[in-house]
N, C-alpha and C positions, 0 to 999 in steps of 0.2 A: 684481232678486233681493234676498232680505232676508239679512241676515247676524244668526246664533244663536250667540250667546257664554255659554262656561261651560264647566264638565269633564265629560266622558263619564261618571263614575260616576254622579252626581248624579238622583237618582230624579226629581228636576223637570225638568231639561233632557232624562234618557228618557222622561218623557210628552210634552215639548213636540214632544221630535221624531217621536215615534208618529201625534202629533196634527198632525202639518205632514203627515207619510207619508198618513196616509188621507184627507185634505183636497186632497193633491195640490197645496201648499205648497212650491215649490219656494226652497232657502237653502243658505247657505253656513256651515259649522259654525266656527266661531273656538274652537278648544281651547286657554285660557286653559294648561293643563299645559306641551303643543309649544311653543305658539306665545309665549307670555306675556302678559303685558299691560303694555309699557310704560309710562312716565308720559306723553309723548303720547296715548296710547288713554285713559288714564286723563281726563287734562286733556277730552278730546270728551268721556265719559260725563260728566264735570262740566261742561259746556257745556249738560244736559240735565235732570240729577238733581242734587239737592243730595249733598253727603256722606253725611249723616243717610240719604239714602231712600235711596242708593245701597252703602250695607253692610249687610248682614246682621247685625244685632244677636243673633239668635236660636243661629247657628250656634258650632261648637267653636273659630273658629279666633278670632273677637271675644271671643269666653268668659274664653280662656286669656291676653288681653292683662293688661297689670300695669293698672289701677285711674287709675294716673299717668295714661298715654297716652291711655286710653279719655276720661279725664274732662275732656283736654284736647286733645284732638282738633279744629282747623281746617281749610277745606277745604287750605291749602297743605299741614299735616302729612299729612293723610289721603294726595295723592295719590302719595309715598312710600311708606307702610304700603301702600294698596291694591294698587300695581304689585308689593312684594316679597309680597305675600298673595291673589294673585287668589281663590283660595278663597271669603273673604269676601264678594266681591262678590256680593250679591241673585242669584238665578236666576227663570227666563232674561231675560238682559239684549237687548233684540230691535231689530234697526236697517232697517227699511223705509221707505228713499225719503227722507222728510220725517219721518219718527214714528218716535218710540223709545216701546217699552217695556219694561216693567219688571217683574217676575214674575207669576205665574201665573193666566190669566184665561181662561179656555175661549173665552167669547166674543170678544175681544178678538183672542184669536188667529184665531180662525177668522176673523174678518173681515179677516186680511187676505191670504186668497184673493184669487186675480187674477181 
């Protein structure tokens, strides 16, 4: 079973999971809100993804950081910031078997039907 991380409001992780639904994709929801994102969990997505690909540049919550932080940002500082900002983190962040990925690819996803 694949495990899908990120928050329930999030227009990307409602399609991804629309698109597991009618694929017949069966997963496990990780709601970053509940659940959190430790800096353990954090440390694995960086076992995967660099920091760079693993934050959401585009989003409100990297926006509003002070210039300082941003501009100085290392994967040690990041995995601090991330775990207090899961928000941040790219969606959907996807954990199947041996493969991780990492936002939004129609095909991608669907391949990994069982």
């Amino acid at each position: 079973m694949l495990t899908l991380y990120g928050i329930p409001n999030c227009d990307t992780i409602k399609k991804t999971r629309k698109l597991f639904d009618a694929q017949g994709i069966k997963y496990q929801f990780h709601d970053y809100k509940k659940l959190g994102c430790p800096n353990s969990l954090v440390k694995v997505f960086l076992e995967n993804f660099s920091h760079t690909d693993l934050i959401n540049t585009r989003g409100t919550t990297w926006r509003k950081l002070d210039s300082c932080i941003k501009d100085n940002l290392t994967e040690k500082s990041a995995i601090d910031l991330i775990s207090a900002n899961s928000s941040m983190i790219k969606r959907p962040l996807i954990h199947a078997g041996t493969k991780w990925l990492i936002g939004f690819d129609e095909q991608q996803l669907k391949s990994l039907k069982p």
